[in-house]
C-alpha positions in Angstrom: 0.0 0.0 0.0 1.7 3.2 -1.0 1.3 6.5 1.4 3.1 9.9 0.7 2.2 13.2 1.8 3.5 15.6 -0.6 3.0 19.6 -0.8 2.1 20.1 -4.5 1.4 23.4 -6.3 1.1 25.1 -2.3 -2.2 22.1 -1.8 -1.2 19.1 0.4 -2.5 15.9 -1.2 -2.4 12.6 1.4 -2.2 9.5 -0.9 -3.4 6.7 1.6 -4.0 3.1 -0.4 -5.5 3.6 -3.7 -7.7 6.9 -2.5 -6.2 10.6 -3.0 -8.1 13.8 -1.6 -7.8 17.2 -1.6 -8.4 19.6 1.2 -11.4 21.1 -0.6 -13.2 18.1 -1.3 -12.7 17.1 -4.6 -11.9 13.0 -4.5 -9.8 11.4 -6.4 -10.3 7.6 -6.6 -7.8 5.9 -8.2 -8.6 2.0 -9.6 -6.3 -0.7 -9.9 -5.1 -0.8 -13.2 -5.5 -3.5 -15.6 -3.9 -4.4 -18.9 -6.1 -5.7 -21.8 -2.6 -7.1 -23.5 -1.2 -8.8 -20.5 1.8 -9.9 -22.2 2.4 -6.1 -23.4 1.4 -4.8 -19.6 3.9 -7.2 -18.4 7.1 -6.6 -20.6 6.9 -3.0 -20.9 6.5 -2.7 -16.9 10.1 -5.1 -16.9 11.4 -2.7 -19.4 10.9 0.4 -17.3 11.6 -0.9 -13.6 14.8 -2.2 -15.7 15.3 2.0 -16.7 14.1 3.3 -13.6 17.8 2.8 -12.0 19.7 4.7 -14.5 16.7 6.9 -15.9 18.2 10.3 -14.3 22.2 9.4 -15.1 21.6 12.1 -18.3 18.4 14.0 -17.1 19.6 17.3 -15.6 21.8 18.4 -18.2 22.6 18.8 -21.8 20.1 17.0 -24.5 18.2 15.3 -21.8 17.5 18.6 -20.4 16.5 20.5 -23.4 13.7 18.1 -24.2 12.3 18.7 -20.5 12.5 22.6 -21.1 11.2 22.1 -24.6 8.1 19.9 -23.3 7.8 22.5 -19.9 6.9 25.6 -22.6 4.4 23.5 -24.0 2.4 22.4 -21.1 3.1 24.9 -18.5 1.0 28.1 -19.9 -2.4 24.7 -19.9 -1.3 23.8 -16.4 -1.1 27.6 -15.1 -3.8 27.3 -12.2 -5.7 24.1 -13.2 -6.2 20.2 -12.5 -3.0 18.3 -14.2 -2.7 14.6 -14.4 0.8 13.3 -15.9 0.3 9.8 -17.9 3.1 7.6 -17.5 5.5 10.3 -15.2 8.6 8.6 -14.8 10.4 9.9 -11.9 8.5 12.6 -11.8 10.8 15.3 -13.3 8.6 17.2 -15.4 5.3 16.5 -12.8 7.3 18.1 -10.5 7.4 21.5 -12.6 4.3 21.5 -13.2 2.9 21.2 -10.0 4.3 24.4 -9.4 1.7 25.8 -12.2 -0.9 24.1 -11.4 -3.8 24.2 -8.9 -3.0 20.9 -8.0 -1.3 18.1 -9.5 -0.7 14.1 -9.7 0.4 11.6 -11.6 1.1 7.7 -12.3 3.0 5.3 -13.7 3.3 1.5 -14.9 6.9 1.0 -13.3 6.6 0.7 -9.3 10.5 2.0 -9.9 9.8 5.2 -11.6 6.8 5.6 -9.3 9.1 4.8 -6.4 11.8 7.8 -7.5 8.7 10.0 -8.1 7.4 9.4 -4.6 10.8 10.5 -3.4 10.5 13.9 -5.1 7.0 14.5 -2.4 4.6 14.0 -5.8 1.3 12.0 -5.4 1.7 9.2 -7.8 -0.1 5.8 -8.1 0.7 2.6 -10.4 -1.7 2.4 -13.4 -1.5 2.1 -17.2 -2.7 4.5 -19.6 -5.3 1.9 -21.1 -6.8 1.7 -17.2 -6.0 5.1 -15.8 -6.1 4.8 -12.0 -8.1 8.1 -11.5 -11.6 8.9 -11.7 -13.2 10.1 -14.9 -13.2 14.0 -15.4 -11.0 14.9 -12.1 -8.5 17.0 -14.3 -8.4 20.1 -17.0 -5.2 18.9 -18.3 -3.5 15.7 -19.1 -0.1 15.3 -20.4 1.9 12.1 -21.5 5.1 12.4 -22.9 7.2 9.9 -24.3 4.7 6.7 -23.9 2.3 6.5 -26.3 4.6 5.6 -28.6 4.8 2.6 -27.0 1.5 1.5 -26.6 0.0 -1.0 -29.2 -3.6 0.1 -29.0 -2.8 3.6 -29.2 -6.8 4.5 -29.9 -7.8 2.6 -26.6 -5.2 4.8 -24.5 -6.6 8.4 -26.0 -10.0 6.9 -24.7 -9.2 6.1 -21.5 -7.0 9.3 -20.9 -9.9 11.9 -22.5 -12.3 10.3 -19.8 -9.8 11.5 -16.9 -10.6 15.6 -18.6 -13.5 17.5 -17.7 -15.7 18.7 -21.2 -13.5 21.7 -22.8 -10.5 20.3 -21.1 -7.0 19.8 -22.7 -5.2 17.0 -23.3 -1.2 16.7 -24.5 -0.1 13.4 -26.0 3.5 13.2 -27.6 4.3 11.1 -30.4 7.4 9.7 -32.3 7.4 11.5 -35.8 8.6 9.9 -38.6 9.1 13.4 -40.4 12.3 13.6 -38.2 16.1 14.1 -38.1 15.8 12.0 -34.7 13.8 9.3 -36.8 16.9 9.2 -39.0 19.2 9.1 -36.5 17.4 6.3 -34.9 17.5 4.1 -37.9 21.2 4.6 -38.6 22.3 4.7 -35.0 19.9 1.2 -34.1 18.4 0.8 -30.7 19.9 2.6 -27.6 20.8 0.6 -24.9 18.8 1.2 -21.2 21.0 -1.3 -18.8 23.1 -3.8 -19.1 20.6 -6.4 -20.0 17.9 -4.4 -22.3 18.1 -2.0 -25.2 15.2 -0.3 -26.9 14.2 -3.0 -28.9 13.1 -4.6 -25.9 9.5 -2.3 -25.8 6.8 -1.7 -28.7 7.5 1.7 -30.7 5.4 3.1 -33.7 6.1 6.1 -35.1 3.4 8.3 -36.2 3.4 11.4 -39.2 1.0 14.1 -38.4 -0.9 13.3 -41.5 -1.8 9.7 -39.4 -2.2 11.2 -35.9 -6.4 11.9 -36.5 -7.0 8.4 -37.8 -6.2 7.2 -33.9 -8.9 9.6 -32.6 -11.8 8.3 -30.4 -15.0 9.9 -30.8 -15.6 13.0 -28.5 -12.0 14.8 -29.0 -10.7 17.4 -31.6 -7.2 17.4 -33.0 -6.3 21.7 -31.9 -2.8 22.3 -32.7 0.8 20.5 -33.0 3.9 21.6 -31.5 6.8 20.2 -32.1 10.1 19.1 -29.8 13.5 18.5 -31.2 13.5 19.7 -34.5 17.1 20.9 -35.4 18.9 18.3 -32.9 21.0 15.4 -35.2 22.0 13.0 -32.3 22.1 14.1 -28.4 26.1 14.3 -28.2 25.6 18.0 -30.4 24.7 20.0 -26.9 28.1 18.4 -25.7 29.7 20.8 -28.3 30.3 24.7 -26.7 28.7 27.6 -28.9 27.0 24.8 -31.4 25.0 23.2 -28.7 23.8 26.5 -27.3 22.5 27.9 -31.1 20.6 24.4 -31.5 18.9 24.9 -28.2 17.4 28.1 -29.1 16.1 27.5 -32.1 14.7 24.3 -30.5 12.8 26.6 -28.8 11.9 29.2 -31.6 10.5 26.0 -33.7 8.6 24.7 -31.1 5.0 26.4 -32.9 7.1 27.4 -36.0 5.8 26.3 -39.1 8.5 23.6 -38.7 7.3 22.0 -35.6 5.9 19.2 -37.9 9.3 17.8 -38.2 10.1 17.7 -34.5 10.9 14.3 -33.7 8.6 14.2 -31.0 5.6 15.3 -31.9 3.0 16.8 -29.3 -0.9 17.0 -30.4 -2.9 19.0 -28.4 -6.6 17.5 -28.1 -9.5 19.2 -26.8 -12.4 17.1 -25.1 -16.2 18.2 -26.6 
């Protein structure tokens, strides 16, 4: 049974089971969370406990870092004072940030690891998959999921289940791996990354998606808004390593972000509205 008491966005949230409440009343009932692809649920939750150890080795710095700023000035101005829910969170390094936005804020995760390193940071996360989200329907204004949908096989049943966590007229931010990349490039010269010692990337489910494909995967009851796109002018990682270049390619990162070139970001964020 997980607890945590954790000041978020200046509301404490106690996190006692599977139940989270804040101080004004609004509940928060979180569901345990099961996988209609067990096999899937089952590998992809290995794969990330597996990351979880070495996750933050190149986070605070550099590349790593850029994408965090990069995906911060997309969802911080939809966070500013509202409900945010963070699919998949990780470690909890960009829920952190944007509890400080937001009204209030939680999160969860498949990986008890991640969730574990997330805890440690004072955030209220719970285990669940983005298929079975662990919170009650319509508890949040925004939703954000970076870096996991991409993963997901049934990548229709996940925008489902995560537009039922938003209120009507809420937002919803859902990054996806863009084929129309330099980083898609990169990825098929360079071959999958290794994560730990005993796993590499191939080791998880990955589609990539153009935005010409991303509406075809919406459900009923959402409308495609906008697309802005991260990592646009950034060949391979090692680039911010490199003084002068590194810091050039970071700012026009973030000039391109709702350029007319954001449809070549190699991770590519559509924002949804719920009707």
């Amino acid at each position: 049974m997980w607890r945590a008491a954790a000041v978020v966005s200046r509301r404490v949230w106690h996190l006692s089971g599977v139940v989270s409440a804040c101080p004004e009343g609004t509940r928060v009932i979180a569901r345990r969370a099961v996988s209609a692809d067990h096999h899937h649920h089952h590998r992809s939750k290995a794969y990330y406990d597996d990351f979880a150890h070495g996750y933050e080795r190149e986070r605070h710095r550099g590349y790593h870092a850029m994408l965090d700023d990069l995906e911060i000035a997309v969802a911080a101005p939809l966070a500013r004072g509202k409900r945010v829910c963070e699919a998949g969170c990780g470690t909890g390094l960009i829920l952190h940030r944007l509890a400080a936005e937001a009204e209030l804020a939680a999160g969860f995760d498949l990986s008890g690891g991640m969730a574990a390193k997330a805890h440690a940071r004072g955030l209220p996360v719970v285990l669940g998959s983005v298929v079975a989200p662990p919170f009650r329907p319509e508890s949040f204004d925004l939703v954000v999921c970076f870096k996991v949908l991409a993963h997901v096989p049934d990548l229709t049943a996940a925008i489902e289940a995560l537009a039922r966590l938003v209120v009507p007229g809420g937002r919803l931010l859902l990054e996806l791996y863009n084929p129309w990349s330099l980083r898609y490039v990169a990825k098929r010269l360079a071959g999958p990354g290794a994560i730990s010692a005993n796993r590499d990337e191939s080791h998880v489910f990955t589609r990539w998606t153009s935005p010409l494909e991303v509406r075809r995967y919406l459900p009923p009851g959402v409308r495609l808004e906008a697309f802005h796109g991260v990592r646009v002018w950034t060949p391979a990682a090692f680039v911010h390593r490199i003084p002068i270049l590194g810091t050039t390619i970071r700012m026009l990162e973030h000039a391109s972000i709702d350029s007319p070139l954001r449809f070549f970001g190699g991770f590519l964020v559509a924002e949804l509205v719920k009707l």
